[in-house]
C-alpha positions as CSV (number, residue, x, y, z in Angstrom):
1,X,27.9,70.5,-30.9
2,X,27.3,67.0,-32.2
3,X,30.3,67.2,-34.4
4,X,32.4,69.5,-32.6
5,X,33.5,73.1,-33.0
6,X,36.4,75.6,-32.6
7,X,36.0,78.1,-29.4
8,X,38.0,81.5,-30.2
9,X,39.9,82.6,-26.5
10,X,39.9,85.8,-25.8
11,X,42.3,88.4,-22.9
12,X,40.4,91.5,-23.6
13,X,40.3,92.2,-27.4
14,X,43.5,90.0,-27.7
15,X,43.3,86.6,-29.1
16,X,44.1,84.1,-26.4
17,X,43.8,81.0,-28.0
18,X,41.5,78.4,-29.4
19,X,40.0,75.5,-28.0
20,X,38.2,72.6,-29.6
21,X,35.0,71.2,-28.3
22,X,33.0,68.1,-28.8
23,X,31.2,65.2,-27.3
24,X,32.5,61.6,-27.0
25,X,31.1,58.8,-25.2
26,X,28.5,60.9,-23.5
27,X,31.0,63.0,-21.9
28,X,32.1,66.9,-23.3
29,X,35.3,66.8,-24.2
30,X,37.6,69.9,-25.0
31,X,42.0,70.5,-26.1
32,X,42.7,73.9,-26.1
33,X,45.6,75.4,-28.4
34,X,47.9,79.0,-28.4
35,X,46.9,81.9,-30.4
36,X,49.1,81.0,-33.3
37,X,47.9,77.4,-33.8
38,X,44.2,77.9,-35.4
39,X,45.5,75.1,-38.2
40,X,46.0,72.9,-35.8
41,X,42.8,73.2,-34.1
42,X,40.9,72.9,-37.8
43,X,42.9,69.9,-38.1
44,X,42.3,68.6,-35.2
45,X,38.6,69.2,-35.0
46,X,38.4,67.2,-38.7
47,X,40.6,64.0,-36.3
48,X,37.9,63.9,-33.9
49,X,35.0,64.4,-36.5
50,X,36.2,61.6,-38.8
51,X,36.6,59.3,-35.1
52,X,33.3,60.2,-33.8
53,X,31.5,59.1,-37.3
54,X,33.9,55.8,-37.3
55,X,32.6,55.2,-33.3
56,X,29.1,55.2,-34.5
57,X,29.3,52.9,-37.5
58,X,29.2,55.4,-40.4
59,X,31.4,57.0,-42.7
60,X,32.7,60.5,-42.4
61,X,30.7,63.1,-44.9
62,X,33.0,64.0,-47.3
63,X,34.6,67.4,-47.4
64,X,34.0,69.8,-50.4
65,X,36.8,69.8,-51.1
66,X,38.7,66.5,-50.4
67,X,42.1,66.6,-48.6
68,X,44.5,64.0,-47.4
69,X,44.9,64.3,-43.9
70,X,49.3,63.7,-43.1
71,X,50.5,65.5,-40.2
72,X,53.8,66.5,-39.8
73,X,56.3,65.5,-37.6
74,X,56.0,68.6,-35.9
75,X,52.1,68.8,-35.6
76,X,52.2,65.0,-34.2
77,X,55.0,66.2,-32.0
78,X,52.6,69.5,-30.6
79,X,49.5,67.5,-30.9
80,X,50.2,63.9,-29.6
81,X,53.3,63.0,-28.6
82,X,54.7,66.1,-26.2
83,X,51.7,65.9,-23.5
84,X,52.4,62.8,-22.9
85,X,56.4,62.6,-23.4
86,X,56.5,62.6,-19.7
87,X,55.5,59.0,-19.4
88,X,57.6,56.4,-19.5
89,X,56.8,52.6,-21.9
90,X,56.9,50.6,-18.4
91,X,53.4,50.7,-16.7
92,X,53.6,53.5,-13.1
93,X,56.7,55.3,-14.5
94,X,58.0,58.8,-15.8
95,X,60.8,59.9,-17.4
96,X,63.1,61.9,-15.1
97,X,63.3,65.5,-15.7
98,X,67.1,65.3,-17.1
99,X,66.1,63.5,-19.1
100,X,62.9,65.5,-20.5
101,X,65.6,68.4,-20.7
102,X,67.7,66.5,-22.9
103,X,65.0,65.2,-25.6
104,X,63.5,68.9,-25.9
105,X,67.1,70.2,-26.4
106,X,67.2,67.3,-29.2
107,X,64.1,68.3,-30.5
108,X,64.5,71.8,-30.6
109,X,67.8,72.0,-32.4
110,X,67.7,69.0,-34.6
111,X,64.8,67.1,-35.4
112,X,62.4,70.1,-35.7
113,X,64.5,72.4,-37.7
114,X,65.6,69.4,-39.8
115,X,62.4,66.9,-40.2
116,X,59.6,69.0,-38.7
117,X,58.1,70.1,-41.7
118,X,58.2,67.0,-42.7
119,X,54.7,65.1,-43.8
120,X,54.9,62.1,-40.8
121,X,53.9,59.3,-43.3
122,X,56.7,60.6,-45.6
123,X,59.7,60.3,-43.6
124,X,62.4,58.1,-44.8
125,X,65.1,56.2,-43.3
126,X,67.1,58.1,-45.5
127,X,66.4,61.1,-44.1
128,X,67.0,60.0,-40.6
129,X,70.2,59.1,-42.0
130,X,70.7,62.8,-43.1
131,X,70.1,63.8,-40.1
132,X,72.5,61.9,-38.4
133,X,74.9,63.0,-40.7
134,X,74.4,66.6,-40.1
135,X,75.1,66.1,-36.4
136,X,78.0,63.9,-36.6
137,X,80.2,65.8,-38.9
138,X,79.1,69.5,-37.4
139,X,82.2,70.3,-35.8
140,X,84.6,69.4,-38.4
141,X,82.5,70.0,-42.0
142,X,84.1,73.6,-42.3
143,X,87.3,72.7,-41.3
144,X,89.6,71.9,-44.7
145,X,92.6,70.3,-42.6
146,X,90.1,67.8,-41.1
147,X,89.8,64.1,-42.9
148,X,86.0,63.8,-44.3
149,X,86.1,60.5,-42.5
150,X,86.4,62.2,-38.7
151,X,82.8,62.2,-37.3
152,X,81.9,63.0,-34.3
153,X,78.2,63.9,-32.2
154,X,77.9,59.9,-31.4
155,X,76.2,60.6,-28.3
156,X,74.0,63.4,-29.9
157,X,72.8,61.0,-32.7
158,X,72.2,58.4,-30.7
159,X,69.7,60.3,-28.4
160,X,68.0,62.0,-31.2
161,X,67.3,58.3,-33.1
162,X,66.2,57.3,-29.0
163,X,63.9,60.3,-29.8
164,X,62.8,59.4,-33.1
165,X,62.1,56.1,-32.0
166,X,59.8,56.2,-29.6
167,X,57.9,59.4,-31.6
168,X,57.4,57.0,-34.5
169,X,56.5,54.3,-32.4
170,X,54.1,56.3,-30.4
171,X,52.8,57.5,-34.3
172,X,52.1,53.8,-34.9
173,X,50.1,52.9,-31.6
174,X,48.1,56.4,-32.7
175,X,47.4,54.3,-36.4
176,X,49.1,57.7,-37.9
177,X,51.9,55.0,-39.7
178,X,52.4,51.6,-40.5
179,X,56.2,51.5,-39.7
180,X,59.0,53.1,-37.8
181,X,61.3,54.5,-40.3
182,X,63.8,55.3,-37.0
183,X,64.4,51.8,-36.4
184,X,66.1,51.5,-40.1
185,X,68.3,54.6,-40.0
186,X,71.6,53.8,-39.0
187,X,74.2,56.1,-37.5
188,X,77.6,55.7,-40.2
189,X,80.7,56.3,-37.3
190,X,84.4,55.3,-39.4
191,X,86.3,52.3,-38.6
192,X,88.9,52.4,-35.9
193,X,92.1,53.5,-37.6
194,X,90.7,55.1,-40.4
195,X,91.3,58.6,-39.0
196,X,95.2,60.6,-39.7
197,X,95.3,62.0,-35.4
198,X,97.9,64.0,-36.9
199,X,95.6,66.4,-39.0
200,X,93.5,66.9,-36.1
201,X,93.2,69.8,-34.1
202,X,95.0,69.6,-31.0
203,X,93.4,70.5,-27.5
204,X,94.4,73.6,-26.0
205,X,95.2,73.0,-22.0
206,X,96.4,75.2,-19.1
207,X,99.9,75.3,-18.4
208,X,101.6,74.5,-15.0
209,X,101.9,78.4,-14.7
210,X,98.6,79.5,-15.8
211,X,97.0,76.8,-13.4
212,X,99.4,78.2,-10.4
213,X,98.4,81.7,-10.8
214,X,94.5,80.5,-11.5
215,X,94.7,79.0,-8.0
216,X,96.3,82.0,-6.2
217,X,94.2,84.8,-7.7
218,X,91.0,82.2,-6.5
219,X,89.6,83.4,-3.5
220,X,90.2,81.1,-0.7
221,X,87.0,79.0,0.0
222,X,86.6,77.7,-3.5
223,X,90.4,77.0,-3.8
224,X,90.2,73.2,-2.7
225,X,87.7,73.2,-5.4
226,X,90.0,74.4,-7.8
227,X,93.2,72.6,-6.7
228,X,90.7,68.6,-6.6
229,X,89.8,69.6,-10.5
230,X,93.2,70.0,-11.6
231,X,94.4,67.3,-9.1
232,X,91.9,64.2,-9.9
233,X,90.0,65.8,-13.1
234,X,86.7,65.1,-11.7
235,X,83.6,66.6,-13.5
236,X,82.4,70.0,-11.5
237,X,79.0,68.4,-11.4
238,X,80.8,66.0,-9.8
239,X,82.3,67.8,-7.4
240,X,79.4,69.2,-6.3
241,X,77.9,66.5,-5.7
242,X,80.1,65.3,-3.5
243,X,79.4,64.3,0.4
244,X,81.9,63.8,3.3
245,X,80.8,60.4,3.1
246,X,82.7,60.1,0.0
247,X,86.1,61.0,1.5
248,X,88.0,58.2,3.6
249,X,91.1,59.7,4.4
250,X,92.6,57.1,6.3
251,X,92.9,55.3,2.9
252,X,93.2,58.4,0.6
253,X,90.5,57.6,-1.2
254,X,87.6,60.0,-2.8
255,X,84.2,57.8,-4.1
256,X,82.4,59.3,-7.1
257,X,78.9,58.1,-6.9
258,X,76.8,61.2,-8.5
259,X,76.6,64.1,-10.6
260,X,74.4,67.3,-9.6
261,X,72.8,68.5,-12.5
262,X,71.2,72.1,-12.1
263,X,68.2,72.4,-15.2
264,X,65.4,75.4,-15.4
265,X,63.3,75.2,-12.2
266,X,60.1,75.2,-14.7
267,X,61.9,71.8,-15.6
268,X,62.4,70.2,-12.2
269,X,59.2,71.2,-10.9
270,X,60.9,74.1,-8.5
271,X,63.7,71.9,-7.5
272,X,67.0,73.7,-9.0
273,X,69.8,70.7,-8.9
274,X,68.8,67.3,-9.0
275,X,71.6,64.5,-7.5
276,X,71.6,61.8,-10.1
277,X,74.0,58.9,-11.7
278,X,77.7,60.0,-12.9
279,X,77.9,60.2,-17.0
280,X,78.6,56.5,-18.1
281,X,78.7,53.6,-15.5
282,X,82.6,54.0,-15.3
283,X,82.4,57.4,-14.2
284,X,81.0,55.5,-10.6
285,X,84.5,55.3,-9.7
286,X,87.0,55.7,-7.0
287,X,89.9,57.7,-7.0
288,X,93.3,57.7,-4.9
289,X,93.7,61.1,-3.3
290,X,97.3,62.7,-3.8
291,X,98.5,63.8,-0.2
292,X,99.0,67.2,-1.2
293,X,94.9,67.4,-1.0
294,X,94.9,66.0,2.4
295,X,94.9,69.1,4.2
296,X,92.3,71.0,2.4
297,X,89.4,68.1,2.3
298,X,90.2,67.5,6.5
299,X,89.2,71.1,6.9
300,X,86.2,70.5,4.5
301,X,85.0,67.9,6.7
302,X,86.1,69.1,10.0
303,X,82.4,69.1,12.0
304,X,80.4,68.2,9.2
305,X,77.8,65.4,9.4
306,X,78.4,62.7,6.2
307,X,75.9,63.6,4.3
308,X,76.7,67.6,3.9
309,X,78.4,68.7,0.8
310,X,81.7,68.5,0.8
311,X,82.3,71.7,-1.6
312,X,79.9,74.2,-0.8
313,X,78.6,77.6,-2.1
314,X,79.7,80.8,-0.4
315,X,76.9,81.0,1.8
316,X,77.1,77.1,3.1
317,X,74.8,75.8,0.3
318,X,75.0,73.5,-2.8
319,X,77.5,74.5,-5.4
320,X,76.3,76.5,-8.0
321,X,78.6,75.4,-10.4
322,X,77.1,78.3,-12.9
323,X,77.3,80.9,-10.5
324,X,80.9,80.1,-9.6
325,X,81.9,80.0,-13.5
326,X,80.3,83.7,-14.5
327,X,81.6,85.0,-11.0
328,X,84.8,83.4,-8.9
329,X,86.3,81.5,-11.9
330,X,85.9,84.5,-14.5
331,X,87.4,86.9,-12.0
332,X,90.2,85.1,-11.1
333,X,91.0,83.7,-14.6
334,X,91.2,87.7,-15.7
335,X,93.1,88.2,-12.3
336,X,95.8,85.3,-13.4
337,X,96.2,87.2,-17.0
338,X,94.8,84.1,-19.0
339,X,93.3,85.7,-21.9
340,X,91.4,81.9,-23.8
341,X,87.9,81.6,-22.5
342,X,89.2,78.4,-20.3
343,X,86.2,76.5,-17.9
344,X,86.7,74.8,-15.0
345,X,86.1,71.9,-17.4
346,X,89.5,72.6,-18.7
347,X,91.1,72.0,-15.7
348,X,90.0,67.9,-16.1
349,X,92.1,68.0,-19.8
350,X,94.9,69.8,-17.6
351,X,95.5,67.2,-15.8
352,X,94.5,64.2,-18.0
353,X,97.3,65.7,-21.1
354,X,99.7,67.1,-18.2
355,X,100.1,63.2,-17.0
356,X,99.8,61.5,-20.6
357,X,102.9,63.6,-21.4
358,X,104.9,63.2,-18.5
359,X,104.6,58.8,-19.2
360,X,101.3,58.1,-16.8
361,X,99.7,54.4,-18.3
362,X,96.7,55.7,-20.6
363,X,94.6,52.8,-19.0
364,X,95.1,54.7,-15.8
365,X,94.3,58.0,-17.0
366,X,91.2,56.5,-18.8
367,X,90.3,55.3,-15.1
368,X,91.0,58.2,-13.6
369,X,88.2,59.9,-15.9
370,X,86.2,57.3,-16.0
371,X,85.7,57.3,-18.9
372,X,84.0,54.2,-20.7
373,X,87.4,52.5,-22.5
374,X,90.5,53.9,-23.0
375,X,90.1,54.8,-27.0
376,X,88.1,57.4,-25.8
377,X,91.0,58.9,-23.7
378,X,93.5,58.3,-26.7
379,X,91.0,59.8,-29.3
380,X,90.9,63.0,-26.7
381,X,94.5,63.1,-25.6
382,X,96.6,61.8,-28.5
383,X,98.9,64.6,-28.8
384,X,99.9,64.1,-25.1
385,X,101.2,60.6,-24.9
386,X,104.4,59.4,-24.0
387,X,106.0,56.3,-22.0
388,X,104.8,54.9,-19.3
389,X,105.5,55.7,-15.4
390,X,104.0,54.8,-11.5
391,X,100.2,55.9,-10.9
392,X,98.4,58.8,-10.3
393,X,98.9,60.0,-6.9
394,X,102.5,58.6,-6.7
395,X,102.7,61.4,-10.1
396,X,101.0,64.1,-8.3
397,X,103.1,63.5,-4.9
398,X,105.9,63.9,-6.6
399,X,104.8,67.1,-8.0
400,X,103.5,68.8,-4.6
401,X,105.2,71.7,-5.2
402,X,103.7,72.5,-8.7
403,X,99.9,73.4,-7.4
404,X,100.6,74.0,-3.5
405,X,100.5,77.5,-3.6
């Protein structure tokens, strides 16, 4: 037991696992591993041999056969880095559980597929690089009419090399390398201009019609819902996370302070939707309210305290805003004869290219999204621009008749 050994698991006749035991400091230690990772307990149990020998001021006998002992990314990642990815740099914090979501999605379809084989000491900035590559251009690579130069994945590369960072840098404080090779990759985006819009696929978008008939085949407790996304293009998330608070209709105006985010419940520790920070900071914006949605948020809010949600579920609960997809917004999609898989999402680039076209100020449409600067909403909605006319809700009061049914 001195120098540690490997524990086979057993359920019945099944193998259950492994689990490594040994003593350190006095104390019996033990890590315990699934039924398919016996390597990494052998590899393992030669870590903690070759530490205990250092602790007590001799050298590590050498194997009969000597080997080089290089995890991988992926056994560093299994080992070391995903018990304790839960734990913030800054002393008495944790990462939030969106967040965990979003590196393991990260992980799972990028890095490990791409670098997990990978020896850990033998990664290369180059091959960061690559991978940044690969997730930049994946939309367009297959596409022959699309310029070489039109990337896109920013935000995807920037939260794997986020990632990668603090993996490596983890790697280093475990002695496993002597440098971060993330912090020398560098994500290639083109320079502003260098893209032809006009070989770019355009956006496909509701039409005035489809949008009428989406709204009169929806059944009638979710139609405000329907009628505020094509109205103000707010995110469904949110929308649902929306209070009466947020509504003063004496001066017509709707405050978007949050999104509700609904992850795995193994995730968010049996909580299904967590209320958290819109997108970007300019999505924490507020938006005039067009008087033909008076009506429909007063009876929203008629008797409600301010903190209740202003659009609700169909049995007075939070919005499920995947429920109401597969179920309300499919059936009545099918019931309005509109055949392209459309999302409520849709409805947000409805109204963004329906006001571009018709002359609304891109700067206000960028606002209205809130999105971060107005090249984004140009990049988006090129194909929709035209001159310039009065604001939003003057546009959409002008238009009551278009989306009142």
């Amino acid at each position: 037991m001195a120098n540690g050994n490997i524990e086979t698991l057993y359920n019945g006749t099944t193998v259950a696992g492994y689990k490594v035991r040994w003593r350190e400091l006095g104390k019996r230690r033990g890590k315990t591993f699934g039924p398919k990772e016996k390597a990494l307990a052998e590899r393992y149990l030669t870590e903690v041999r070759t530490r205990s020998s250092k602790r007590r001021g001799r050298v590590a006998p050498k194997p009969v056969a000597p080997v080089q002992i290089s995890l991988t990314l992926e056994e560093f990642y299994a080992l070391s880095y995903q018990p304790i990815m839960h734990t913030s740099k800054r002393k008495g914090q944790t990462r939030s559980a969106s967040d965990l979501d979003s590196k393991t999605g990260i992980w799972k379809k990028w890095v490990q597929p791409n670098l997990g084989s990978k020896a850990l000491n033998a990664i290369t900035a180059a091959d960061i690089e690559a991978l940044y590559k690969l997730i930049t251009y994946r939309d367009w690579e297959n596409d022959p009419t699309v310029p070489a130069s039109w990337k896109t994945g920013e935000a995807t590369a920037k939260k794997a090399s986020v990632l990668l960072n603090d993996i490596f840098g983890r790697a280093i404080v475990a002695a496993k390398i002597t440098s971060n090779p993330a912090s020398a990759a560098v994500i290639h985006l083109p320079a502003q201009g260098e893209v032809d819009i006009d070989l770019l696929p355009q956006l496909a978008t509701f039409t005035d019609k489809q949008v009428a008939l989406l709204i009169a085949n929806t059944p009638d407790h979710y139609k405000p819902l329907v009628r505020t996304l094509s109205l103000l293009a707010i995110r469904i998330g949110e929308a649902a996370a929306l209070r009466v608070q947020d509504i003063d209709l004496d001066r017509k105006i709707m405050h978007i302070r949050a999104s509700l985010s609904r992850k795995s419940r193994k995730q968010q520790n049996g909580v299904g939707a967590v209320r958290k920070e819109p997108k970007t900071k300019a999505s924490r914006r507020s938006i005039e309210i067009p008087d033909v949605l008076i009506d429909d948020l007063r009876r929203l809010m008629h008797g409600q305290s301010p903190t209740t949600a202003l659009f609700r579920g169909s049995r007075g609960g939070l919005l499920n805003a995947g429920n109401f997809r597969r179920r309300e917004w499919l059936d009545a999609r099918i019931a309005a004869g509109i055949n392209h898989a459309f999302t409520p999402h849709d409805l947000r680039h409805y109204c963004a290219s329906r006001m571009l076209a018709d002359g609304v100020n891109p700067q206000m449409v960028c606002d209205l999204l809130g999105h971060a600067h107005v090249g984004i909403t140009l990049k988006i909605y090129r194909h929709a621009m035209n001159t310039e006319v009065a604001g939003a809700a003057t546009y959409w009061n002008a238009k009551t008749d278009r989306l009142a049914s």
